[in-house]
N, C-alpha and C positions, 0 to 999 in steps of 0.2 A: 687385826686392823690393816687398813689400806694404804698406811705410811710407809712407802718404801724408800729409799734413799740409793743411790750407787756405792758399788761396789766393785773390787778389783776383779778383773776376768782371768785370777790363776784359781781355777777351781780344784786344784788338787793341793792348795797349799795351804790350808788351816782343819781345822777340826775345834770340837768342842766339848769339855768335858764338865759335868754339872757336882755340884756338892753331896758326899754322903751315895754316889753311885761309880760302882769300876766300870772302865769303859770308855769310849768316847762315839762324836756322832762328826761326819764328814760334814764341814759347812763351805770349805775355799777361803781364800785371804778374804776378810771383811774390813780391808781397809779402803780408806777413799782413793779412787782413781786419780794421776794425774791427769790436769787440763790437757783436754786433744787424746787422751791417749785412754784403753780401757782398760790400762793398768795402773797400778804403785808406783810410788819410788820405790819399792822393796824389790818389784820384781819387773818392773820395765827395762833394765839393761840387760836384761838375760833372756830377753822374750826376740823370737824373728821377724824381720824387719817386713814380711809379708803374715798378711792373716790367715790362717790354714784352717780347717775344720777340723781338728785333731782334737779331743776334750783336753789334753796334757798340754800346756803350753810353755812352762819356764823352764829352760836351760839349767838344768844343776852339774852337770861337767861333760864334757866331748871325751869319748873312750879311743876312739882310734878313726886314720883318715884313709881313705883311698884314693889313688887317680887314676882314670880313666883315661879314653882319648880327646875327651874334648874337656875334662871340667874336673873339681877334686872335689870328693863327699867326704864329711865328718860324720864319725857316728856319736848320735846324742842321747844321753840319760835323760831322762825329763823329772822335775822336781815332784817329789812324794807320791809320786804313782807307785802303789803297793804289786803292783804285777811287773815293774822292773822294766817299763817299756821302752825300747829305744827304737830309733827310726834313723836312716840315714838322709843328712840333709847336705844342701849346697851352698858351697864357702860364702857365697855372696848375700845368701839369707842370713848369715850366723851374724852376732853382733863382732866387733873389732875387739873388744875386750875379753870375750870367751875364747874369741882364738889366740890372741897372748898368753890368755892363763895356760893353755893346753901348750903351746908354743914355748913357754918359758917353765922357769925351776918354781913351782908355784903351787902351795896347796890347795885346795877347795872342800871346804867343809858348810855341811848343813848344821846350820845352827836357829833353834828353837824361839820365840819369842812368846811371850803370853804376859796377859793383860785381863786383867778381874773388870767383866760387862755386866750391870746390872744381874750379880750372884752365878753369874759364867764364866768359866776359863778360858780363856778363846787364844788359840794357839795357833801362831805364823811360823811359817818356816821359809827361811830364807837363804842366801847362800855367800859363805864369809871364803874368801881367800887371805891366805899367807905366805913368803916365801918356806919353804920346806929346808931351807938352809944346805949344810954339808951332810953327804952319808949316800949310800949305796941305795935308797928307797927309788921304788920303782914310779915317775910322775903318774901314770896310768892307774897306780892302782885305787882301785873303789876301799875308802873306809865305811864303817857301820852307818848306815844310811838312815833316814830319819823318813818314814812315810804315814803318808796320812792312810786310814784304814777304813773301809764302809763299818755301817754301825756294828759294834763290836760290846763284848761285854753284857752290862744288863741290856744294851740296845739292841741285843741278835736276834733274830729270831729264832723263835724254838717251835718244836712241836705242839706245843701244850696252848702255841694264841689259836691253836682251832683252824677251821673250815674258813672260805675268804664269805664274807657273807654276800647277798646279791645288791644291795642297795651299792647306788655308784658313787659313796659318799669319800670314799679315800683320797684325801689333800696331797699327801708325798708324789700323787702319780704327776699332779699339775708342778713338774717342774720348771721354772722360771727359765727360759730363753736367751733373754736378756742381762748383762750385769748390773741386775739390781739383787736387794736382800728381797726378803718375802714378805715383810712386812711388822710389827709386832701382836705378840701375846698377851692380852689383859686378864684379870681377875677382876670381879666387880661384885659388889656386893648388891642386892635389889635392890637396894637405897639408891646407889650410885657412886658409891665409896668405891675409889680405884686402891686394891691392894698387893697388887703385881703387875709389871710390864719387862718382858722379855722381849730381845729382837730375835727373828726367825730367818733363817738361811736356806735358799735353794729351793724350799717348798715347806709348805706348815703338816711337815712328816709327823706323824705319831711320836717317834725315839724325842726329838727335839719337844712336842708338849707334854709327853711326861718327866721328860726330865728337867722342865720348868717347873710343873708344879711340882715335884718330889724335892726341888733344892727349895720352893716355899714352905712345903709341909716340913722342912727339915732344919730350915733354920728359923722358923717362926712356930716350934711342935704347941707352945699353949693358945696361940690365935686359932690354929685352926683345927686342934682338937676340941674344937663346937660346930666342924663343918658335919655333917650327916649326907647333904644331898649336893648335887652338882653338876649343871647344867652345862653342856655342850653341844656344837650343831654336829659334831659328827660323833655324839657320845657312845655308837652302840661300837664303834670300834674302839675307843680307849677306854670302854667299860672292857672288854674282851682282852688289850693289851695289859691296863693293870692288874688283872687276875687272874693273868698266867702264874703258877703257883709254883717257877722258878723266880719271875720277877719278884713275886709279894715275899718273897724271903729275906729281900737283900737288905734290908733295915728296918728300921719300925716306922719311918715315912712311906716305906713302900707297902706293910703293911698297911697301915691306915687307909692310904690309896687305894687299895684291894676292899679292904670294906665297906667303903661310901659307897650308897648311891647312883652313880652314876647315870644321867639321864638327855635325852635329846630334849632342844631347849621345843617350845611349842611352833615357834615359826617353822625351824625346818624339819618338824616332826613329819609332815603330808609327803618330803620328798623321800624318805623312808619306806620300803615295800618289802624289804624280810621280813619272814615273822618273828623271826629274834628278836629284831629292834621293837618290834608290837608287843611281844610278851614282854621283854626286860629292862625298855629303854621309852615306855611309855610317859611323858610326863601329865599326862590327862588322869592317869592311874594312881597319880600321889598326893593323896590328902592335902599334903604340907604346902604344893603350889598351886593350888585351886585360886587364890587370891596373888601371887608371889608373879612380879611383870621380869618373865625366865625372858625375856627380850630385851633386857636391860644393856648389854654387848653391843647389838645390833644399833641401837640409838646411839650409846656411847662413841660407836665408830662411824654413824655416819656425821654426827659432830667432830669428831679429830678429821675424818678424810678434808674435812674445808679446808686444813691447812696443809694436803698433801703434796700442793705443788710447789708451796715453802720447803719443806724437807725434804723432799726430792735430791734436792742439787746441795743440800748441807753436805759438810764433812761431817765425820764419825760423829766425833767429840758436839759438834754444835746440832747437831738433828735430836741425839742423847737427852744433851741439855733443855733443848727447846718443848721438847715431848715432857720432860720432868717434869718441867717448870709450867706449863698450861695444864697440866693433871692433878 
């Protein structure tokens, strides 16, 4: 769906981990911005007071400073970047409170937050300081670090999801620009019974819709062991993704997963020109949808989009709600 809402611009600071799968999938703080600014409260006093095109932007501790002849640089950690990246920056970018921490007897610890989103874990990481008290400890030194990770686990990819196919249907590539989410995930039955809504981060990536539907097949296992078929517009790649036959091991939902189905809905079957997706991902070729309106999504969401420019500008909690409550 085409509802997206704002979201905080620290893209290395959350991830998210689904029910009944190890692993997790890189999404960024998914909280709401404050007013004027394209950050958090979590992570706006640790962010530089100019915009830079760097993808790392929050401040999680200053390592060491230098001075020059005309200026003094700090060198900076940046929060949850798993490659450890630091960059040297100038005093008068850094905020006044980072450079006290680094200036005084003062610890700085990353500490974790997480919050259950519609059957998701969705994990902040933010950054707690304390005085370090009395004792011989070095202020400079780095403790165990807390980073967010590209997708990992059952989200890796392996060997086994095969050749890239040639249709240009792959969503993860259209990554979002902007500090917005990506929009949400539906489940719909032909009827028109909504029986899942996930919200999506960064781009409506593969890792992220299987691991929605795996925490529905996981925690609903007798509703939807009556599903058999299952329509998607980009179905010939996540028929390919759940039948990697490391992923379909990793519980009896991802089995399942692995045995449907899986099909391109009929709208956007014509933009399809592998013949994979023509041999496996036909849905003109299944009995069972000859009469079955596989366009059921597409209408759904172009009804919710009316209200896209309501939830736009909602906070977390009130966009959440608003979407429940008219579904």
């Amino acid at each position: 769906m085409k509802n997206h809402r704002s979201v905080c611009a620290a893209s290395e600071a959350g991830y998210i981990q689904y029910a009944g799968l190890c692993g997790s999938v890189k999404s960024g703080c998914t909280n709401t911005p404050c007013q004027k600014s394209r950050f958090c409260s979590l992570h706006k006093p640790r962010t530089l007071s100019v915009e830079t095109e760097k993808p790392y932007s929050v401040i999680e501790m200053i390592l060491e400073e230098k001075t020059t002849r005309s200026q003094t640089l700090y060198k900076v950690l940046w929060l949850g970047d798993e490659d450890c990246h630091v960059s040297w920056e100038k005093e008068e970018l850094i905020p006044k409170d980072v450079l006290e921490e680094y200036k005084s007897d003062t610890l700085v610890q990353v500490q974790q937050l997480s919050t259950e989103n519609m059957g998701q874990t969705l994990h902040t990481l933010s950054v707690s300081t304390k005085a370090k008290g009395q004792g011989p400890e070095n202020k400079k030194q780095k403790t165990d670090r807390i980073v967010v990770q590209h997708d990992n686990g059952a989200f890796a990819a392996h060997p086994n999801d095969g050749p890239e196919l040639r249709c240009n249907t792959m969503k993860e590539k259209k990554v979002r620009l902007h500090e917005r989410s990506a929009g949400l995930l539906a489940g719909i039955w032909p009827c028109g019974t909504i029986t899942m809504i996930d919200e999506l981060f960064s781009s409506e990536s593969l890792s992220q819709v299987y691991g929605c539907l795996h925490g529905l097949f996981h925690t609903n296992p007798t509703t939807t062991g009556t599903i058999d078929i299952l329509c998607y517009d980009d179905g010939c790649h996540l028929r390919k993704y759940s039948r990697n036959s490391v992923r379909a091991s990793l519980s009896s939902a991802a089995t399942k997963l692995a045995t449907i189905n899986i099909v391109i809905d009929k709208l956007h079957f014509a933009g399809h020109t592998d013949t994979w997706c023509h041999d496996n991902c036909n849905p003109h070729s299944v009995e069972e949808l000859k009469e079955v309106d596989t366009e059921i999504c597409e209408q759904t969401f172009s009804w919710l989009s009316r209200y896209g420019r309501i939830t736009r500008y909602m906070n977390k909690p009130h966009s959440l709600f608003f979407v429940l409550y008219i579904c």
